[in-house]
C-alpha positions in Angstrom: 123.0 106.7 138.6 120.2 108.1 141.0 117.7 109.1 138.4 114.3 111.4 139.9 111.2 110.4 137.2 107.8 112.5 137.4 105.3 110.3 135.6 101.7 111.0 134.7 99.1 109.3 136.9 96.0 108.3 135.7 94.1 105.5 137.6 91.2 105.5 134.0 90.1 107.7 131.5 87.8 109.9 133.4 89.8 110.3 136.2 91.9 113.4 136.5 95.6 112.4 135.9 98.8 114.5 137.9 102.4 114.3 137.2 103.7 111.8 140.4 108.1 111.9 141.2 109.7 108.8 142.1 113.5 108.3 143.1 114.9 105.6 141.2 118.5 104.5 142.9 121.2 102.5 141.0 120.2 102.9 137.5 122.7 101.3 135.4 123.8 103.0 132.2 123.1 99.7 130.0 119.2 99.3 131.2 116.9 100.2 128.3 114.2 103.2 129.4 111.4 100.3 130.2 113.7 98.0 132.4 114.5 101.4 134.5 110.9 102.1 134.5 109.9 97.7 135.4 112.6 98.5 137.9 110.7 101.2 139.4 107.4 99.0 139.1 108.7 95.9 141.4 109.3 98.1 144.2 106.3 99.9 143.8 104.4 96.8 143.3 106.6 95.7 146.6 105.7 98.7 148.5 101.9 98.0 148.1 101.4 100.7 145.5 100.0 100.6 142.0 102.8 100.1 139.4 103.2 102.3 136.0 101.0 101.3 133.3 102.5 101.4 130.2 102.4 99.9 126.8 105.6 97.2 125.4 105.4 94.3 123.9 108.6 93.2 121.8 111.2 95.4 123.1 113.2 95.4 120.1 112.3 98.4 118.2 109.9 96.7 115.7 106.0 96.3 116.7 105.2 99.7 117.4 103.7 99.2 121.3 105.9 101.5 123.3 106.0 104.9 123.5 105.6 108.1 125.7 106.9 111.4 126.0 110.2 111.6 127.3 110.9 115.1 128.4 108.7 116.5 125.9 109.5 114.6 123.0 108.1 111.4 121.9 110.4 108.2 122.6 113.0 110.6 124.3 116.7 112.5 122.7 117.7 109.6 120.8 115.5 109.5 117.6 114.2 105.4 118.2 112.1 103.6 120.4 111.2 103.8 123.8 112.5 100.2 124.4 115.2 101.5 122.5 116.7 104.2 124.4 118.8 103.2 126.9 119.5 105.2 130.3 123.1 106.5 128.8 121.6 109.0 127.0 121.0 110.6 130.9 123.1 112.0 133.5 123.7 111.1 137.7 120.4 113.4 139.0 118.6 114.2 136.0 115.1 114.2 137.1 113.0 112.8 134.0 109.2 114.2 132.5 107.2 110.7 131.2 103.9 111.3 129.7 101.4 109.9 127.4 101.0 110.5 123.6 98.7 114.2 123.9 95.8 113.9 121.3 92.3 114.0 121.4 92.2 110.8 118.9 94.7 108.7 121.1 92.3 109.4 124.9 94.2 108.0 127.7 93.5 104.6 129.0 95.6 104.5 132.5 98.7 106.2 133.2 100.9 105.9 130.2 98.8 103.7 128.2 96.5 104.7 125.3 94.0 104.4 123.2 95.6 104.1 119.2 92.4 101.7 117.8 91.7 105.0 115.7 95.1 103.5 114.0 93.5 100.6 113.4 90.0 101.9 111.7 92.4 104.4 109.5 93.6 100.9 108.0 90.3 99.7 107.5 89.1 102.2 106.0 91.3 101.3 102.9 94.6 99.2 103.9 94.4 96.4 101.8 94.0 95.0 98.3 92.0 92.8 96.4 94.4 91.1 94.3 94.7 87.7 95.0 97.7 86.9 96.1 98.2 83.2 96.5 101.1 81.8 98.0 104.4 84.7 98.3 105.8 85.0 94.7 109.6 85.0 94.0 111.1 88.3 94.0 111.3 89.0 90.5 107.8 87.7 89.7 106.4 90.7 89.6 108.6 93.8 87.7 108.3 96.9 89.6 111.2 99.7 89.3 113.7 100.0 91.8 112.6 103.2 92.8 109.1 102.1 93.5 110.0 99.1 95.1 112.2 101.7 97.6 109.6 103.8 98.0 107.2 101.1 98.8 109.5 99.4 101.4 110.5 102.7 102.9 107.3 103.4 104.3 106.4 99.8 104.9 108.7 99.9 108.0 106.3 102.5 109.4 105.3 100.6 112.8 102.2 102.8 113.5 103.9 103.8 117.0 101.9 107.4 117.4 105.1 109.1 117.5 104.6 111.5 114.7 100.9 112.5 116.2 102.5 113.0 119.4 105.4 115.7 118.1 102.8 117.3 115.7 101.5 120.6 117.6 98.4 119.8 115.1 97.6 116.4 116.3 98.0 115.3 112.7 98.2 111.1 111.9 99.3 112.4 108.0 102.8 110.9 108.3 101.0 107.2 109.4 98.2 107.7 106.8 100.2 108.7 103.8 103.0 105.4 104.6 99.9 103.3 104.8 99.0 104.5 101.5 102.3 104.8 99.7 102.8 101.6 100.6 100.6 99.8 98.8 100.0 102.7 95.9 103.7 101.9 95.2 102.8 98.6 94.3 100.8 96.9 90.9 98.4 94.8 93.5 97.3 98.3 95.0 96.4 100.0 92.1 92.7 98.8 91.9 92.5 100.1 94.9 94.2 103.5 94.8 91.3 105.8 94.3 89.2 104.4 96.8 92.2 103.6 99.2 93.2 107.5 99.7 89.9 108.7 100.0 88.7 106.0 102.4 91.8 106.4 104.8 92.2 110.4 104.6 88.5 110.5 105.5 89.1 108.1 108.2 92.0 110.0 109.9 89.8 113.4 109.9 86.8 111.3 111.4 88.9 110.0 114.3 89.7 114.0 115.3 93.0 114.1 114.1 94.7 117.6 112.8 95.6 118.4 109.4 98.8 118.7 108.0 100.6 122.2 107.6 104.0 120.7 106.5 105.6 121.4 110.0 108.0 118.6 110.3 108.1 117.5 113.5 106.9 114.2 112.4 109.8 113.0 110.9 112.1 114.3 113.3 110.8 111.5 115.9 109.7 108.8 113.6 111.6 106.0 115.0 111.7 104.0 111.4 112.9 107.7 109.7 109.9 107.4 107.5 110.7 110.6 104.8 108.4 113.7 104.9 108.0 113.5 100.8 105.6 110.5 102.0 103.0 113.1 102.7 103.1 114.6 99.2 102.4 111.7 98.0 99.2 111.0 100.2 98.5 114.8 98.6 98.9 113.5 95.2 96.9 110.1 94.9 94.4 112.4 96.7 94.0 115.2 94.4 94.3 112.3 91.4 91.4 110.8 93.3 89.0 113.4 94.1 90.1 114.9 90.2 89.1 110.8 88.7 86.2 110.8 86.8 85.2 107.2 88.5 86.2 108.0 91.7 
């Protein structure tokens, strides 16, 4: 395939940024999006010219480091990854948008690579547990019902990608927040922490500049791990349990 890609440009983060086409020839249907776009960067990089920044790191759909907007919607028409998607899900002279993840809490860093650290202080602010924990237990060490162990592991496989910010027309991190919290609320070693956990994190994520949640959806819709929307209810529930605790 002969596949036309406009890609944001930014050379930092106060430089003005533009959207930049590039003709990429003999474009396989098998390459994955980032080996078409690493493609595209050796003969840039060959012609003398600054390749594409952008953010990878595993490539197998599992640490969360890729991700842009693919034709207006984060990791592209196939609801996965950016190293995921593969150049099938295109046609012969389809000409490609690639941009960053838009949001004022994720400020771009060059090109296609941003900022997430306010990821990172959201955690902080309440993403872990006291408990000691020794060495791993066995699996049936601890009892916990099925359905909170499911719950639990559900939105454990979050991988804090951005996506859901990205699709949210409010900017919102709620999806990410509330799977860091469910997580861990789910679980006996969280509870000492469960009050302080919700309020620490959903104070964190409003901080950073994030938007709030008004139950649009478009969060799940792109969440490469199909983390479920009832998540968010219970971030809303531990939170009015918190702020409703006597102790808390």
């Amino acid at each position: 395939m002969t596949i036309t890609v406009r890609v944001w440009r930014q050379p930092h983060a106060d430089a003005p940024g533009q959207m930049v086409s590039y003709v990429v020839p003999d474009v396989s249907e098998h390459m994955s999006f980032l080996e078409m776009m690493d493609v595209l960067n050796e003969r840039l990089t060959l012609e003398g010219d600054d390749p594409i920044a952008f953010d990878h790191d595993c490539r197998e759909g599992i640490c969360g480091q890729c991700g842009v907007v693919i034709n207006g919607v984060a990791h592209g028409p196939q609801q996965t990854t950016t190293c995921q998607l593969h150049m099938r899900s295109f046609a012969d002279g389809d000409t490609i948008d690639v941009e960053p993840w838009r949001a004022d809490a994720f400020p771009v860093i060059k090109d296609l690579i941003v900022n997430r650290g306010a990821f990172d202080r959201i955690i902080a602010a309440g993403g872990y547990i006291s408990a000691p924990t020794g060495a791993a237990p066995d699996a049936h060490a601890s009892p916990i019902p099925k359905a909170n162990a499911d719950h639990a592991f559900d939105a454990a496989t979050c991988i804090g990608c951005g996506a859901c910010v990205a699709a949210c027309p409010n900017g919102s991190a709620m999806l990410f927040t509330a799977a860091k919290i469910t997580h861990l609320g789910m679980l006996p070693q969280g509870q000492p922490e469960r009050h302080s956990r919700v309020l620490g994190m959903v104070a964190q994520h409003d901080e950073e500049g994030f938007g709030g949640c008004t139950n649009i959806g478009e969060c799940t819709a792109v969440c490469p791990k199909e983390i479920p929307f009832e998540t968010i209810s219970r971030l809303n529930r531990d939170l009015y349990g918190a702020l409703t605790h006597p102790n808390s």
